[in-house]
BALOBA-1460 file (C-alpha; in Angstrom, 3 decimals):
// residues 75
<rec num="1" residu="x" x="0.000" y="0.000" z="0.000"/>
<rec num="2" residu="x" x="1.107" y="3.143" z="-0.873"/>
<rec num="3" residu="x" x="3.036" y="5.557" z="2.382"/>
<rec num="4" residu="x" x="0.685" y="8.716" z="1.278"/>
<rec num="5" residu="x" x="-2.439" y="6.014" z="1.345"/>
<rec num="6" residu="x" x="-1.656" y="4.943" z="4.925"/>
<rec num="7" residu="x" x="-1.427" y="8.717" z="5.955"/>
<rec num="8" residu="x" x="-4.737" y="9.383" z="5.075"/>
<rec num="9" residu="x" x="-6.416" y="6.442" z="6.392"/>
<rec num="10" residu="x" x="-4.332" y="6.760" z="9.947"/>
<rec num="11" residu="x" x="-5.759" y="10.823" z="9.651"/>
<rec num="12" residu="x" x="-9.411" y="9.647" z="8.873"/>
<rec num="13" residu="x" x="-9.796" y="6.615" z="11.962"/>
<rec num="14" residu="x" x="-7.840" y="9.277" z="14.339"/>
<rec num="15" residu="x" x="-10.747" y="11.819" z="13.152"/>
<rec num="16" residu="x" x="-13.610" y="9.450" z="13.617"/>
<rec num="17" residu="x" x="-11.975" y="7.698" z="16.678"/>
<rec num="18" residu="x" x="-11.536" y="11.565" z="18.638"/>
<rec num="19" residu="x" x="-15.382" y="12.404" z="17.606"/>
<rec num="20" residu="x" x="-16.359" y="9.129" z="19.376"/>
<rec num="21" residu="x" x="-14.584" y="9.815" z="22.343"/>
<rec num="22" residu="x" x="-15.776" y="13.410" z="22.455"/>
<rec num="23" residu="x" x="-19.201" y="11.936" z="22.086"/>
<rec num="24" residu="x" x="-18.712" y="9.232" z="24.524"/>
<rec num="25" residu="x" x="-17.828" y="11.731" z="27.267"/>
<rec num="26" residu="x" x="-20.986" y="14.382" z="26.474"/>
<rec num="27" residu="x" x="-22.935" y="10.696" z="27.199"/>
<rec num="28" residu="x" x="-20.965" y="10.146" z="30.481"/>
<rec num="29" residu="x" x="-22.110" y="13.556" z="31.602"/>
<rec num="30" residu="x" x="-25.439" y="13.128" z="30.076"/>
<rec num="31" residu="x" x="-25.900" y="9.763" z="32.283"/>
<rec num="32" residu="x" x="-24.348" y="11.548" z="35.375"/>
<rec num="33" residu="x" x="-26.590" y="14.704" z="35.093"/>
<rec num="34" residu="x" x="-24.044" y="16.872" z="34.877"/>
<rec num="35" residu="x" x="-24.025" y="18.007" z="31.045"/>
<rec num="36" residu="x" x="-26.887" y="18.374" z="28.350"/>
<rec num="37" residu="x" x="-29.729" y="15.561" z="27.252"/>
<rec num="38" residu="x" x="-29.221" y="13.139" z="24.328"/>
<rec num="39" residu="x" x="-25.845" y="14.304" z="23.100"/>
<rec num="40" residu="x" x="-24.943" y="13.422" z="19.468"/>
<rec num="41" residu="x" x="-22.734" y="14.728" z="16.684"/>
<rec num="42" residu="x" x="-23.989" y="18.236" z="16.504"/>
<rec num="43" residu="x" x="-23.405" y="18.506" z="20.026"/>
<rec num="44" residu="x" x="-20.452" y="17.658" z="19.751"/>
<rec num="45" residu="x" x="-19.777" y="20.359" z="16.982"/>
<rec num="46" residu="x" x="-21.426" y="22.694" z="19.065"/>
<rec num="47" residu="x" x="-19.258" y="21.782" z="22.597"/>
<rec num="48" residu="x" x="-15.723" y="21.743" z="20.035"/>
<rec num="49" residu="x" x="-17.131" y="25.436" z="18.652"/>
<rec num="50" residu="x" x="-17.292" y="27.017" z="21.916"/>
<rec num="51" residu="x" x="-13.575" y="25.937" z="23.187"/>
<rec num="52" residu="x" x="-10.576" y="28.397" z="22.624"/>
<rec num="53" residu="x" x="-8.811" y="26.124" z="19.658"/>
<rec num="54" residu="x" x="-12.483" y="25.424" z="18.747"/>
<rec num="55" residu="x" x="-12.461" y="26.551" z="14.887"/>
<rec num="56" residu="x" x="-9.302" y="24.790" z="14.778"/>
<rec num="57" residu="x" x="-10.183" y="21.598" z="15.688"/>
<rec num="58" residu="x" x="-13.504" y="21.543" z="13.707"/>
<rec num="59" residu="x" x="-11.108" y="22.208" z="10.703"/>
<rec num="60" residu="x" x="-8.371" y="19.091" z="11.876"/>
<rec num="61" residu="x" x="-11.667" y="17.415" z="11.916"/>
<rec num="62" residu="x" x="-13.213" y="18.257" z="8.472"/>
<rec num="63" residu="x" x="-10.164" y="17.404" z="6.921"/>
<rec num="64" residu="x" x="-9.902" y="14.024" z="8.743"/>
<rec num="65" residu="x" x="-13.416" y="13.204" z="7.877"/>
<rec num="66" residu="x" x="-12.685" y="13.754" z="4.288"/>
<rec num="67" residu="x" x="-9.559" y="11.765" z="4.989"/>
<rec num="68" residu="x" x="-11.395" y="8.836" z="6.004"/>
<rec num="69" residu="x" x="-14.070" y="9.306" z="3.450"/>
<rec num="70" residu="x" x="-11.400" y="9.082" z="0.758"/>
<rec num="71" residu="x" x="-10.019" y="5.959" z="2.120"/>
<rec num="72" residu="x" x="-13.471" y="4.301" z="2.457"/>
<rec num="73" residu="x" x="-14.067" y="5.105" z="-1.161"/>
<rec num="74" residu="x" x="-10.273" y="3.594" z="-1.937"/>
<rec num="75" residu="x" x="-10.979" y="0.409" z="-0.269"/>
């Protein structure tokens, strides 16, 4: 497989694997009553847009998703 093929795919499963775990934790607080009802992926969107790096992350994000959409598509 090609080096430049690997990149991507590695960028993409980071991407989806941080939105899970972003997602996981708004459901932790969810369950413990400490953060908002029925959290999903525009929550977390919304929680990622209010932090300091916010717009920065969304972007790293973006990209990775097309990352891993490309490499879906590839295999």
């Amino acid at each position: 497989m090609n080096d430049k093929l690997k990149v991507m795919a590695r960028i993409g499963f980071s991407a989806k694997g941080a939105v899970f775990a972003i997602m996981g934790g708004l459901i932790l607080l969810a369950a413990l009553n400490i953060g908002n009802d029925k959290p999903g992926l525009m929550q977390v969107m919304d929680f990622l847009d209010e932090q300091s790096l916010g717009k920065v992350i969304l972007v790293a994000m973006t990209l990775g998703g097309i990352c891993y959409g490309g490499w879906t598509v590839i295999e």
